[in-house]
KOLPATOR-52090 format. One line per 3 residues: for each residue x, z, y of N, C-alpha, C. Coordinates in steps of 0.05 Angstrom, whole numbers, plus 5000, padded with zeros to 4 digits. Each point is the difference from the previous one (the first is absolute). Last residue first. Example, Ala and Ser with C-alpha at 12.3 -4.5 7.8 and 13.67 -1.06 7.14 Angstrom:
<sites>
5257/5142/4955/5016/5001/5024/4985/5014/5022 ~ 5006/4999/4885/4982/5000/5024/5018/5000/5024 .
</sites>
This chain:
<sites>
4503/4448/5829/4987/5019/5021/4987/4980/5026 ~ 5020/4991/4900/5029/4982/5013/4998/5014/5035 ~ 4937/5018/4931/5019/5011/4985/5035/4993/5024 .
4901/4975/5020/5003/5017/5003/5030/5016/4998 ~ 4985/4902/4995/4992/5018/5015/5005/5015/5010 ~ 4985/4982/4914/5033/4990/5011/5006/5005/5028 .
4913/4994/4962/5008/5026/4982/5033/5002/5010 ~ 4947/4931/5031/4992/5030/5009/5017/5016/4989 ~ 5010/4924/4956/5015/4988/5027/4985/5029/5022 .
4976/4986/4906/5028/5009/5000/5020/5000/5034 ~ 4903/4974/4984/4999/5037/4993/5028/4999/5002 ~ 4979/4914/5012/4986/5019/5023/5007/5025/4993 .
5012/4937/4934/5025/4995/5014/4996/5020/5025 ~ 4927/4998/4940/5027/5017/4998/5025/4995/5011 ~ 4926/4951/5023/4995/5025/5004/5019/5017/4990 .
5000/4904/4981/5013/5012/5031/4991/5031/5006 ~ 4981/4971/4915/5022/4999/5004/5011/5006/5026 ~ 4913/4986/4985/5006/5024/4986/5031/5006/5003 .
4961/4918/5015/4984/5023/5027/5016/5025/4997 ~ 5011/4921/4936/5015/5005/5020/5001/5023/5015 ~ 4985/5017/4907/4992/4975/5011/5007/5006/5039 .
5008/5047/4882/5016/5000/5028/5001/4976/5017 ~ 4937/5021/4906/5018/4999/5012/5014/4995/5038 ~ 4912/5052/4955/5010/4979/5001/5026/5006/4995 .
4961/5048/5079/4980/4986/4975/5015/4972/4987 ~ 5039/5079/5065/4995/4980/4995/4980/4994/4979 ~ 5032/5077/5090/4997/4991/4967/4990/4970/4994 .
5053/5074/5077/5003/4975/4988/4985/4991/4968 ~ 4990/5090/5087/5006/4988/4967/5004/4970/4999 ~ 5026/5028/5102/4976/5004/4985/5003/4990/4973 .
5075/5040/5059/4990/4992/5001/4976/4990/4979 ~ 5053/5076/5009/5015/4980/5016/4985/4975/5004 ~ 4979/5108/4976/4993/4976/4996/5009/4978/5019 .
5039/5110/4988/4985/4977/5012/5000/4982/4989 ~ 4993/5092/4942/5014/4980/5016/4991/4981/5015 ~ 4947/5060/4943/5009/5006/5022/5021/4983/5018 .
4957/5016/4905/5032/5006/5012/5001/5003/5022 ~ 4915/4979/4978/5006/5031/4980/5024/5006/5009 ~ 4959/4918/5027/4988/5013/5006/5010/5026/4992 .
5034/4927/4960/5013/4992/5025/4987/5034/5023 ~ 4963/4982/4900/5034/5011/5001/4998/5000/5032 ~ 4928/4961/4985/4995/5036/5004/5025/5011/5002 .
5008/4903/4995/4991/5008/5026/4998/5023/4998 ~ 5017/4970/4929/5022/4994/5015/4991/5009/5026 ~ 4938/4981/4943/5007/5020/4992/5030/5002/5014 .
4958/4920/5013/4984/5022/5001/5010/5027/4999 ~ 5052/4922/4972/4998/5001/5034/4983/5022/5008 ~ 4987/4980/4902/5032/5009/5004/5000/5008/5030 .
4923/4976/4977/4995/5011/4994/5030/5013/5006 ~ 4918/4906/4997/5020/5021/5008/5015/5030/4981 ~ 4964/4903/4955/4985/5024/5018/5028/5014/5016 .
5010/4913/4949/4974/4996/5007/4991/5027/5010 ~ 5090/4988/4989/4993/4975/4992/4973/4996/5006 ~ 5083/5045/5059/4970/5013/4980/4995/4973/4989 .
5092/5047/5059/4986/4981/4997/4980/5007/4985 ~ 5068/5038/5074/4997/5006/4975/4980/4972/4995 ~ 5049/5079/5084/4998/4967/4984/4987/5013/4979 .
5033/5064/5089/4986/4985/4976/4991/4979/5000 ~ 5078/5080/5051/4986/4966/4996/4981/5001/4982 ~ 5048/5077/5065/4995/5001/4978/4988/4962/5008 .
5074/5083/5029/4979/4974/5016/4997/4999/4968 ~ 5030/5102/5007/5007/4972/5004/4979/4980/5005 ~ 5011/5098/4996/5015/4986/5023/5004/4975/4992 .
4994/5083/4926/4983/4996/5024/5020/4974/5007 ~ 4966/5043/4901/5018/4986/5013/4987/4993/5029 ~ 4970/5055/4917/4985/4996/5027/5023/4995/5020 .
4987/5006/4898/5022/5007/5012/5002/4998/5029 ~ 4922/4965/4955/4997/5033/4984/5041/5012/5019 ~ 4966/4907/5008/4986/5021/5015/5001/5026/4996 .
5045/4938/4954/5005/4992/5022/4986/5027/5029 ~ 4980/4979/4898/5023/5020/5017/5006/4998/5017 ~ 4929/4941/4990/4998/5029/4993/5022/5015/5002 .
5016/4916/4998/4979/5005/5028/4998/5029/4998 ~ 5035/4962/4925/5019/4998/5019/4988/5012/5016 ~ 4939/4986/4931/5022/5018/5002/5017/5003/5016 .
4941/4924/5012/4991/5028/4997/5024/5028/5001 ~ 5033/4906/4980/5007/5005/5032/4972/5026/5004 ~ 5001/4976/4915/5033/5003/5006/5001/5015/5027 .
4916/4952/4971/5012/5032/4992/5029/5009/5000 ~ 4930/4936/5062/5009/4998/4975/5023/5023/4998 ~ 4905/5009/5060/5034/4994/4998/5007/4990/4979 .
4903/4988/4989/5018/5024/5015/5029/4993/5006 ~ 4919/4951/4954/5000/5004/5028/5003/5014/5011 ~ 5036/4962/4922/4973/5018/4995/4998/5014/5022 .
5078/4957/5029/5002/5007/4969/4970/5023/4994 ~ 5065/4934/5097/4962/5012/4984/5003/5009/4964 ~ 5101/4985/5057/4974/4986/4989/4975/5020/4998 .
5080/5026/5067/4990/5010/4981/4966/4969/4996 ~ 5095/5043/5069/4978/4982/4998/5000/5002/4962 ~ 5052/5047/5089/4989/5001/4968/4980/4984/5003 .
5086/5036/5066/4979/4987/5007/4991/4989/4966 ~ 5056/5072/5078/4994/4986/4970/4985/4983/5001 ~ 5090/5040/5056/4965/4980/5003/4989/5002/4968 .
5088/5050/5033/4976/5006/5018/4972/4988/4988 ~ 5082/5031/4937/5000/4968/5022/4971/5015/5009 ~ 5030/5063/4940/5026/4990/5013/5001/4977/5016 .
4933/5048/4946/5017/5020/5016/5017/4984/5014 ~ 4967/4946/4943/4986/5012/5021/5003/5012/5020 ~ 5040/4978/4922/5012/4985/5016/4982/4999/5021 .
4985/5061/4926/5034/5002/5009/5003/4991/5023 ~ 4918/4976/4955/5003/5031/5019/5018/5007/5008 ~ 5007/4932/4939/4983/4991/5019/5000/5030/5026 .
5034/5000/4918/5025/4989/5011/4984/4989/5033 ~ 4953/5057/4929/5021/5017/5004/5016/4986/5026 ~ 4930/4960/4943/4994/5005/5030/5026/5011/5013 .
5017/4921/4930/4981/5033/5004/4996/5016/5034 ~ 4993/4883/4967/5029/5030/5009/4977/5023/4999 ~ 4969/4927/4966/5014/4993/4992/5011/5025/5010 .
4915/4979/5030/4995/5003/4970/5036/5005/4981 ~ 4990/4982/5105/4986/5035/4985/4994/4997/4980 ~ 5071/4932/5047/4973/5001/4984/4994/5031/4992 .
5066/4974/5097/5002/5016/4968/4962/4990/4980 ~ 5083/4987/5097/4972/4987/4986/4995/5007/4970 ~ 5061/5021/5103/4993/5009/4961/4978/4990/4997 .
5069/4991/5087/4981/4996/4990/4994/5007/4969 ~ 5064/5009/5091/4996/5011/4979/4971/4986/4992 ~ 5029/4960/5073/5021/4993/4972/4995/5014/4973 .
4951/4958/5108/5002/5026/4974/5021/4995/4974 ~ 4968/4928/5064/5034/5018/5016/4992/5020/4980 ~ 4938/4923/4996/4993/5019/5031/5030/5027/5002 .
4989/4940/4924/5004/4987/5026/4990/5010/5024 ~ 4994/5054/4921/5023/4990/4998/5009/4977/5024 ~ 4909/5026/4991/5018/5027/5002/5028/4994/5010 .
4949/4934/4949/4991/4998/5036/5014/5031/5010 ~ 4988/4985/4909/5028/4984/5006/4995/4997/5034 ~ 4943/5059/4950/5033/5009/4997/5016/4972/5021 .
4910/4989/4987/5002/5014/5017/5039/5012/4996 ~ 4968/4936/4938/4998/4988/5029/5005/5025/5022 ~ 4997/5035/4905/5034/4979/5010/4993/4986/5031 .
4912/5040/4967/5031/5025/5011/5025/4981/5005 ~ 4929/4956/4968/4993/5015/5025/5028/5019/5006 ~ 4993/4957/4913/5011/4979/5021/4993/5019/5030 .
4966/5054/4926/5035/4996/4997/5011/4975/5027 ~ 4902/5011/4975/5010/5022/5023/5039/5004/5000 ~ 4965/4921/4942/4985/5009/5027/5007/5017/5017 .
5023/5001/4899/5015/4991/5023/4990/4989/5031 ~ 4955/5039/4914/5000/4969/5004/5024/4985/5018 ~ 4970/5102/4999/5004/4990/4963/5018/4970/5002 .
5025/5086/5070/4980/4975/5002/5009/4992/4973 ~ 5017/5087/5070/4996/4991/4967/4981/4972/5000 ~ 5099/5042/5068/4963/4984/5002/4988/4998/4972 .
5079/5046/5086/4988/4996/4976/4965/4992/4991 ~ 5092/5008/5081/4977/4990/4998/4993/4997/4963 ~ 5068/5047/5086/4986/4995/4979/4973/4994/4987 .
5085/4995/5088/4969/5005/4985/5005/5001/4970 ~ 5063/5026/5102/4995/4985/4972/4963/5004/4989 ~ 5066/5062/5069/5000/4967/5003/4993/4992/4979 .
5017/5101/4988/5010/4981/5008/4972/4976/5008 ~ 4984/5110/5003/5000/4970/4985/5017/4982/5012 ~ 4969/5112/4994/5011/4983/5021/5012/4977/4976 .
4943/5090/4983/4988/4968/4993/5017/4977/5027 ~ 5025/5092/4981/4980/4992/5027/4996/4966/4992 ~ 5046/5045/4927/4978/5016/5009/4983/4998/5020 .
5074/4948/4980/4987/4997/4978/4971/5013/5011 ~ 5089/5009/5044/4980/4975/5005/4975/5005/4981 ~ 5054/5070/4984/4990/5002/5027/4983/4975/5016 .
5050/5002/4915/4977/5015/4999/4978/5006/5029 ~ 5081/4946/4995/4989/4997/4987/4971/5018/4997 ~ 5067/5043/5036/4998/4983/5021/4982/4976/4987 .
5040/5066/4946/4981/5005/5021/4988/4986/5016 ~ 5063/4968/4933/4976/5005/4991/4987/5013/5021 ~ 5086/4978/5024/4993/4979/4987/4967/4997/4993 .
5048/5071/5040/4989/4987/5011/4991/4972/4991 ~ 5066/5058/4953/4967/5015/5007/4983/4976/5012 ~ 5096/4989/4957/4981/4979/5020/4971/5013/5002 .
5073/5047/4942/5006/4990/5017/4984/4993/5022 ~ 4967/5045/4928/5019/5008/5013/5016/4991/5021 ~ 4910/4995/4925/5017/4985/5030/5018/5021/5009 .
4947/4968/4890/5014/5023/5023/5011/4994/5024 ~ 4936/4927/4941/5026/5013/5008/4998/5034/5007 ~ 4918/4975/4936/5020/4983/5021/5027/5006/5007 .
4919/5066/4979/4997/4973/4989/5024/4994/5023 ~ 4972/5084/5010/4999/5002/4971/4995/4972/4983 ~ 5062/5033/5094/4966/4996/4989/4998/4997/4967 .
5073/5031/5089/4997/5005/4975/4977/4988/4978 ~ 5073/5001/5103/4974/4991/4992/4992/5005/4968 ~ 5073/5039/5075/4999/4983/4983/4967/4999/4987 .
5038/5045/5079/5033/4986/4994/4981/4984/4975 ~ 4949/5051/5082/4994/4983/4975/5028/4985/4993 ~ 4949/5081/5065/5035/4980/4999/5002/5001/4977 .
4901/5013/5051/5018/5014/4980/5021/4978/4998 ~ 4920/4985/5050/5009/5028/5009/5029/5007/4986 ~ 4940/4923/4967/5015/4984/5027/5023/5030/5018 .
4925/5002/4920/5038/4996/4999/5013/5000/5018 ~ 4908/5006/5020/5009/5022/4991/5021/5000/4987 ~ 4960/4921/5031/5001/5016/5026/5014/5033/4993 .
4978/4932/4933/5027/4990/5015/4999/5014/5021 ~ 4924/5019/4955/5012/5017/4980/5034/4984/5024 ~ 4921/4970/5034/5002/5029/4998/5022/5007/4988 .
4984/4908/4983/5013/5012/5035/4998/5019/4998 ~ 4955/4975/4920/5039/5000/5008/5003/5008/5020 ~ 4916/5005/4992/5009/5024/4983/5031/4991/5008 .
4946/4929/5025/5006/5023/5022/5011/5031/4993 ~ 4993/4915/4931/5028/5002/5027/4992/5018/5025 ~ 4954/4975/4900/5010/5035/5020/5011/5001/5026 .
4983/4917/4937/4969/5012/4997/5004/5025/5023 ~ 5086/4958/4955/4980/4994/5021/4979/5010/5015 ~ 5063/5031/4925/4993/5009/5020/4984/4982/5024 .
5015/4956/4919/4998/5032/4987/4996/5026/5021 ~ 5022/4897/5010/4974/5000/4980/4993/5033/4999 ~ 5063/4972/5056/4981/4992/5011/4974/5000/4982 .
5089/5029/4994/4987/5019/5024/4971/4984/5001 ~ 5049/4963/4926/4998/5032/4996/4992/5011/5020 ~ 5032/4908/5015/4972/5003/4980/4996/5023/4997 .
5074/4991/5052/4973/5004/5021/4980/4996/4976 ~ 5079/5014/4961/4992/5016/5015/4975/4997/5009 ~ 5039/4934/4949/4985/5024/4985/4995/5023/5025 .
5043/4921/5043/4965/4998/4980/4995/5020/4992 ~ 5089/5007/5019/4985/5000/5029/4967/4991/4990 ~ 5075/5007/4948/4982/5024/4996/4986/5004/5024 .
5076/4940/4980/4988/4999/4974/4973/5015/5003 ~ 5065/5006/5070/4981/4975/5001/4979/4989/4973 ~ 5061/5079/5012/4984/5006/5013/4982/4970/5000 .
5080/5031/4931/5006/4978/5024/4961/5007/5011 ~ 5061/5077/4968/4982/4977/4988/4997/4989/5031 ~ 5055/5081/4998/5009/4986/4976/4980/4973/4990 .
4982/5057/5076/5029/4988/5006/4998/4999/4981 ~ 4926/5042/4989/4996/4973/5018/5026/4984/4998 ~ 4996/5058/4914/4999/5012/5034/4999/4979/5013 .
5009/4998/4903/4975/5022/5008/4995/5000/5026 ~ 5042/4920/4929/5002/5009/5026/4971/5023/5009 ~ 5002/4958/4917/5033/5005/5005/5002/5019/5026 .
4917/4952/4988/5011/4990/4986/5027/4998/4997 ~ 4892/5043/5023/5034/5008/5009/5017/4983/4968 ~ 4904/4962/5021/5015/5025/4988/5027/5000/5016 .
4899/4974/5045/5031/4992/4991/5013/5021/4982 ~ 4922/5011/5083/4994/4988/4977/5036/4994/4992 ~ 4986/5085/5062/5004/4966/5002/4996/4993/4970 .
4994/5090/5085/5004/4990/4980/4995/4971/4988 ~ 4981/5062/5078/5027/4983/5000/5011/5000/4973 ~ 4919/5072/4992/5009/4991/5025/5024/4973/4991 .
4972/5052/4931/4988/4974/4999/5010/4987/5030 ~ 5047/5092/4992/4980/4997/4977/4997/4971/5003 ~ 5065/5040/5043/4981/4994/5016/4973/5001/4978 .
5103/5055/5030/4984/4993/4972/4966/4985/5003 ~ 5089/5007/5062/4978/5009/5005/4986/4987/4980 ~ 5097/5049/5032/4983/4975/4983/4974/5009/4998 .
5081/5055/5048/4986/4984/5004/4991/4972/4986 ~ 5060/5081/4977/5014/4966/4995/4978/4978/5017 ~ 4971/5100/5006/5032/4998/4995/5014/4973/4996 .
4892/5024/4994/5016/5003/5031/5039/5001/5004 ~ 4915/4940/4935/5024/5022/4998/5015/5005/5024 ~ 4893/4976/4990/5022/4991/5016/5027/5019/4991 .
4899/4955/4961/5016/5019/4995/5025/4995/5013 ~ 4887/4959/5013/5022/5004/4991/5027/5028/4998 ~ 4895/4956/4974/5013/5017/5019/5022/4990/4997 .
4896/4982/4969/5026/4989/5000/5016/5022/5018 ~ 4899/5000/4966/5019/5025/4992/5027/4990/5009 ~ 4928/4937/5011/4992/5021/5010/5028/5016/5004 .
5019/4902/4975/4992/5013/4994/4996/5032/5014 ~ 5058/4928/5018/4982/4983/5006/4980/5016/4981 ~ 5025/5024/5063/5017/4984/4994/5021/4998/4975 .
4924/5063/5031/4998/4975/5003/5023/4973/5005 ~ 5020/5095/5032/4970/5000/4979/4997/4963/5009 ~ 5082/5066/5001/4994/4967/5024/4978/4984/4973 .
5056/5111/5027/4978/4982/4981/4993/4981/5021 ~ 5097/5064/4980/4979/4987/5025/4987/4980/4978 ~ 5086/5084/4989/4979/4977/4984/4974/4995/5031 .
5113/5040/4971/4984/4997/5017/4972/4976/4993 ~ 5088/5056/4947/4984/4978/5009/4971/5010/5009 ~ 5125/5016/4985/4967/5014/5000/4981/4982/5007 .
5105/5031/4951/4982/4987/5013/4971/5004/5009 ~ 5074/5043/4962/5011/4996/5019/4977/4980/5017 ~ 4948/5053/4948/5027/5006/4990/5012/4989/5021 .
4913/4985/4995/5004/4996/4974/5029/5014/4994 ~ 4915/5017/5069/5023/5007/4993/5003/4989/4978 ~ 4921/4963/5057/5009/5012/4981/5029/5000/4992 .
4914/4986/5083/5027/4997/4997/4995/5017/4967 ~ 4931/4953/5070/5005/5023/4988/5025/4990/4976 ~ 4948/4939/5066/5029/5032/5007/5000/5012/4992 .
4906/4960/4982/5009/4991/5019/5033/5016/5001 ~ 4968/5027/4915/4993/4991/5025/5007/4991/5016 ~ 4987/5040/4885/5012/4996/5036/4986/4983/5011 .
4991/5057/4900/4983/4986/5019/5024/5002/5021 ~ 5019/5019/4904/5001/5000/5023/4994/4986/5021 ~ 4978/5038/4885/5004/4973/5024/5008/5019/5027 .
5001/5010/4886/5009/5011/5024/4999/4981/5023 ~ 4939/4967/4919/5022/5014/5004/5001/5009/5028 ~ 4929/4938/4951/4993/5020/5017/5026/5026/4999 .
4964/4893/4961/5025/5012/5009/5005/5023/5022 ~ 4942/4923/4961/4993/5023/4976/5016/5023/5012 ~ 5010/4899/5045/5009/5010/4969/5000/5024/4993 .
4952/4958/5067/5013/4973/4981/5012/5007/4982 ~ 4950/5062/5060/4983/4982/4986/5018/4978/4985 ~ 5048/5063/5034/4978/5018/4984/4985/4984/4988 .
5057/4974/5067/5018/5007/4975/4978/5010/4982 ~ 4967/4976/5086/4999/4986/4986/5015/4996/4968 ~ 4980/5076/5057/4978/4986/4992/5005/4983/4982 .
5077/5023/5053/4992/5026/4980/4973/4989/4970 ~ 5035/4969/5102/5021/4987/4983/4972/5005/4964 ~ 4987/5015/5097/4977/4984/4980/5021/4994/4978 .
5025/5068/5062/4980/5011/4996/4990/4971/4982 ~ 5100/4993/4989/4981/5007/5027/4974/5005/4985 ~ 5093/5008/4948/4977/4980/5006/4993/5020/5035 .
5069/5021/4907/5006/4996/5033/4980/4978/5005 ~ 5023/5061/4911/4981/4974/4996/5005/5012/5036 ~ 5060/5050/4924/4970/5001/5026/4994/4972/5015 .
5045/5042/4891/4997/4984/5018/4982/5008/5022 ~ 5019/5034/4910/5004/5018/5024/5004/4976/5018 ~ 4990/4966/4921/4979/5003/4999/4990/5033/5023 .
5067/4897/4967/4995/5022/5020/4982/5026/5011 ~ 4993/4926/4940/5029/5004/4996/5007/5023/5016 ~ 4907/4971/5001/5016/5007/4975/5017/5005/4999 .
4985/4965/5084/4990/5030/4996/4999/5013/4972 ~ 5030/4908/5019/5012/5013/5011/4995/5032/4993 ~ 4951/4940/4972/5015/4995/4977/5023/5019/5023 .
4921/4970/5042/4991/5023/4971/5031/5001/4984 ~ 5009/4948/5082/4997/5029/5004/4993/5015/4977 ~ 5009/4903/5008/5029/5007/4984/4989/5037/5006 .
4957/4925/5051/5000/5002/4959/5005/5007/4993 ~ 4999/4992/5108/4990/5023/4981/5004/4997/4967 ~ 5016/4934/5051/5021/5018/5006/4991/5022/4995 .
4955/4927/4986/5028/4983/4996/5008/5019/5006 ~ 4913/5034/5013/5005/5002/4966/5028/4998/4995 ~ 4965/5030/5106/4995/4974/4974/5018/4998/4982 .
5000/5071/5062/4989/5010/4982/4990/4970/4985 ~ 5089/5039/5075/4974/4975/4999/4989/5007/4971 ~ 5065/5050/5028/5001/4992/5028/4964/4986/4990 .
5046/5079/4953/4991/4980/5000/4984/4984/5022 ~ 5080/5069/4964/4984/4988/5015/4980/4988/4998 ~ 5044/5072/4932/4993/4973/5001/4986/5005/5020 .
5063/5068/4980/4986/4992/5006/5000/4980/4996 ~ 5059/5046/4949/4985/5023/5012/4978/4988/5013 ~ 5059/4984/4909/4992/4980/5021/4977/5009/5021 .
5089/5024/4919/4972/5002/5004/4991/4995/5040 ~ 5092/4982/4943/4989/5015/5021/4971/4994/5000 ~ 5074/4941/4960/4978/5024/4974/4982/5018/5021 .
5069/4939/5039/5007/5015/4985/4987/5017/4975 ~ 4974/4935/5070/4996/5030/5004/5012/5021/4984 ~ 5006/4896/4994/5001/5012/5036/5007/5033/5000 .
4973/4960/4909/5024/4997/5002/5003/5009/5029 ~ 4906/5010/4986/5024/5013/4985/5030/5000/4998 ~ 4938/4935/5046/4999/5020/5005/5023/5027/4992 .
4984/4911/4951/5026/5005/5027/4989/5023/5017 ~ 4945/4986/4924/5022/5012/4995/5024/4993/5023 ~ 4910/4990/5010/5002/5026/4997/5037/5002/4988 .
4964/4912/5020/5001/5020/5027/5007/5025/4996 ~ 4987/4937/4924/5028/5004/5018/5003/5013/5020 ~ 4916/5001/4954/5017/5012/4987/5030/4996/5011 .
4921/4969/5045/4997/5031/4998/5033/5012/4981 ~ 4961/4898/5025/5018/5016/5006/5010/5027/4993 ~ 4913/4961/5007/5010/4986/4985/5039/4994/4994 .
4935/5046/5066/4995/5012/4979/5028/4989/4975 ~ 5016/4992/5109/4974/4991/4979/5006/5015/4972 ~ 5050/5054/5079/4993/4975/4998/4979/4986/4974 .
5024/5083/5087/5003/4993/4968/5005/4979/4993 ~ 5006/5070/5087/4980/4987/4987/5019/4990/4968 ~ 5068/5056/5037/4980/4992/5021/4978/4967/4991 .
5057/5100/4966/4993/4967/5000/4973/4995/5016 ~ 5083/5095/5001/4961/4992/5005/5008/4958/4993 ~ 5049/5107/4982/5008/4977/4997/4968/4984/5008 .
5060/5085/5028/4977/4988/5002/5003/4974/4986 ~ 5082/5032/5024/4988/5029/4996/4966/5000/4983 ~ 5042/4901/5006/5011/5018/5024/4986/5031/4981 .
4983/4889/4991/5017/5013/4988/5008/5025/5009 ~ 4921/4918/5012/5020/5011/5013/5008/5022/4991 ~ 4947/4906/4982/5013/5015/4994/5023/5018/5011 .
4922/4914/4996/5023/5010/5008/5005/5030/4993 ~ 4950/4893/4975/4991/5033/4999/5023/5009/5015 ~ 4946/4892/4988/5023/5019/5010/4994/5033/5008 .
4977/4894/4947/4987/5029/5008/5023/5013/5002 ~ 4982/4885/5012/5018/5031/4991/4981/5023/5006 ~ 4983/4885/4975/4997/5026/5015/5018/5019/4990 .
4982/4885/4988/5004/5032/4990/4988/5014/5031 ~ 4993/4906/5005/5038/5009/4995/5003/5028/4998 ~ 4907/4954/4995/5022/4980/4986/5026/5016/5003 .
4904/5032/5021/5029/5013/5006/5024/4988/4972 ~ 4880/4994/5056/5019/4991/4975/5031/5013/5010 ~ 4908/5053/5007/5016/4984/5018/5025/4996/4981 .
4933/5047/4964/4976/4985/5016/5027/4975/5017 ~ 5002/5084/4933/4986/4986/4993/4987/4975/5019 ~ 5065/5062/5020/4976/5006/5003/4978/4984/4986 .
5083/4946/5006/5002/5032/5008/4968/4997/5011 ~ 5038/4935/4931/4980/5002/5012/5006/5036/5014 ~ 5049/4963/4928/5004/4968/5013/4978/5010/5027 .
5075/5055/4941/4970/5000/5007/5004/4981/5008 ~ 5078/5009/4969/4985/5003/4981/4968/4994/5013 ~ 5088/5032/5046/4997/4971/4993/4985/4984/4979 .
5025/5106/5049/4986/4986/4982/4994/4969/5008 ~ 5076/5076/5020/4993/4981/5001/4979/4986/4984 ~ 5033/5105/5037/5006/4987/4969/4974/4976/5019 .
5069/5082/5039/4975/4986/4998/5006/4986/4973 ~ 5041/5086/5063/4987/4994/4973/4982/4986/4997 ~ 5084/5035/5061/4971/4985/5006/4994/5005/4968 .
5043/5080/5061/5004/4984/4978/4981/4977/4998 ~ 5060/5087/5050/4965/4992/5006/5018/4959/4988 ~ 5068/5071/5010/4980/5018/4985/4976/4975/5002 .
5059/4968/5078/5007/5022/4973/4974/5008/4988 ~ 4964/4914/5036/5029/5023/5007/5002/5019/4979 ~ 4962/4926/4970/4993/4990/5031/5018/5013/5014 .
5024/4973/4897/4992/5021/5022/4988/4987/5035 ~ 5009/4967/4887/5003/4996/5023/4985/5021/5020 ~ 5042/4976/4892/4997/5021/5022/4993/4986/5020 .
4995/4958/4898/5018/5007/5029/4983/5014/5021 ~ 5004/4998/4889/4983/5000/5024/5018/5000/5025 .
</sites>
């Protein structure tokens, strides 16, 4: 096992799963994931959260090797989802003078997920624990991206144990600490991970960035992804766009069409974008990309614009689903477009409209729908939506 220390005594302990194809059962993760635990060595010995279940037996034994055999006085636990909770019933077995470190909603949920009613210690906003040379300082940043979230600040090597906070789709591949991995590999998995998993929260983020922002942060800790030590600002400052929904220049434009109809609508409007000076452009089929990559690139270009065939005179179901999370992660500040086509009833353009009504964003100009295939009138109208919509984006 190789050792890697963040500082003296305080230890990483992760393990790479390249095995799941679906985090949460819901967001694809082609280049893995890490679960990351930590470990601090002193008078006190406390780990900090856990990792997936499916692990349990290596985790427990580099534990042991760290600790010398030293029985294991606190488990933190920054965050109470499963990828870092799995490992607590098998901790407290092993451990069975253990004290369990939560906040007032930590507790509930150990009880309801795993049966698990041991020595607990309730903290708080600054409430400090003696480990020996070291000591940690704990602050709750409810909702990011769960009730019970907090974090854990070692006041002696300053690191700030974040739980889920500035954490990243990707396995650690050799490299544990920002300065050892090339960052461009992990500029996607990042913003996919703020944007599928914390999106939905970014005013919980700003809160919780307003309450780091007090404390002298030498290193970053989360329970997915790099460790930052070097380039803090790499990820804050990221997080910080992310959360005030602040957008590049660009569109994206996704479309579910059977016949290719509503598919030609979008390339005409994309390519009028493109001659009106826009460069970022994304044109994505909602029957083909997952949403994960769509909501990614949302967060990230100002314009959207969706167009959607008639399918049993509702949206067609790709671009349904899309719409819907869309709304359920209640993304602010952008111009919005609609297209789409019908063979003999309305229904896609229809239902696009309650979406257009529910988000809230401004309407750049009026739905584009067609009957049919794609005939002139129709065409200059989307050449109309991309030339408003450009407009706007171009100020």
């Amino acid at each position: 096992m190789h050792q890697v220390n963040l500082a003296e005594d305080i230890y990483y302990l992760g393990f790479n799963d390249r095995r799941t194809h679906l985090f949460e059962n819901l967001w694809p993760i082609p280049n893995g994931v890490s679960y990351n635990s930590y470990l601090i060595v002193d008078e006190k010995i406390a780990l900090i959260d856990t990792v997936e279940h499916s692990f349990v037996e290596d985790y427990l034994e580099q534990i042991e090797v760290l600790t010398d055999g030293r029985p294991v006085d606190y488990l933190v636990i920054n965050h109470m989802e499963p990828d870092h909770s799995g490992a607590l019933k098998a901790v407290v077995a092993k451990y069975p003078n253990i004290t369990l470190v939560g906040n007032k909603k930590t507790f509930d949920m150990v009880a309801n997920y795993y049966m698990v009613t041991v020595n607990t210690l309730e903290v708080y906003d600054d409430s400090e624990l003696p480990l020996g040379k070291h000591q940690l300082r704990f602050a709750t940043i409810p909702m990011v991206h769960w009730p019970e979230t907090m974090v854990s600040y070692e006041m002696t090597s300053k690191i700030l144990f974040t739980g889920d906070a500035f954490g990243s789709f990707g396995t650690l591949d050799g490299g544990i600490f920002d300065d050892e991995l090339n960052l461009l590999m992990y500029e996607e998995e990042l913003m996919r991970y703020y944007t599928n998993i914390v999106g939905k929260y970014c005013p919980h983020t700003q809160r919780a960035l307003k309450k780091i922002e007090s404390i002298d942060v030498k290193m970053l800790a989360a329970t997915h992804g790099p460790v930052w030590r070097s380039n803090l600002s790499y990820i804050l400052d990221r997080y910080q766009q992310w959360s005030t929904y602040t957008t590049e220049t660009g569109a994206v434009i996704v479309y579910g069409s059977m016949y290719g109809n509503t598919a030609k609508m979008a390339d005409v409007i994309a390519r009028q974008l493109a001659v009106r000076g826009i460069k970022n452009i994304r044109v994505y089929d909602a029957s083909k990309t997952h949403p994960s990559y769509i909501i990614s690139d949302i967060f990230k270009y100002k314009a959207f614009i969706i167009g959607s065939a008639a399918y049993n005179n509702e949206l067609f179901p790709s671009v349904e689903s899309l719409v819907t999370k869309i709304e359920h992660m209640g993304i602010k500040n952008h111009l919005l477009g609609i297209f789409g086509s019908f063979g003999w009833n309305g229904g896609g353009v229809k239902n696009l409209q309650k979406f257009a009504e529910n988000i809230k964003w401004e309407l750049v100009y009026q739905p584009v729908e067609e009957k049919g295939a794609l005939k002139q009138e129709k065409f200059a109208q989307c050449i109309e939506l991309a030339n408003a919509m450009a407009d706007k984006l171009l100020g």
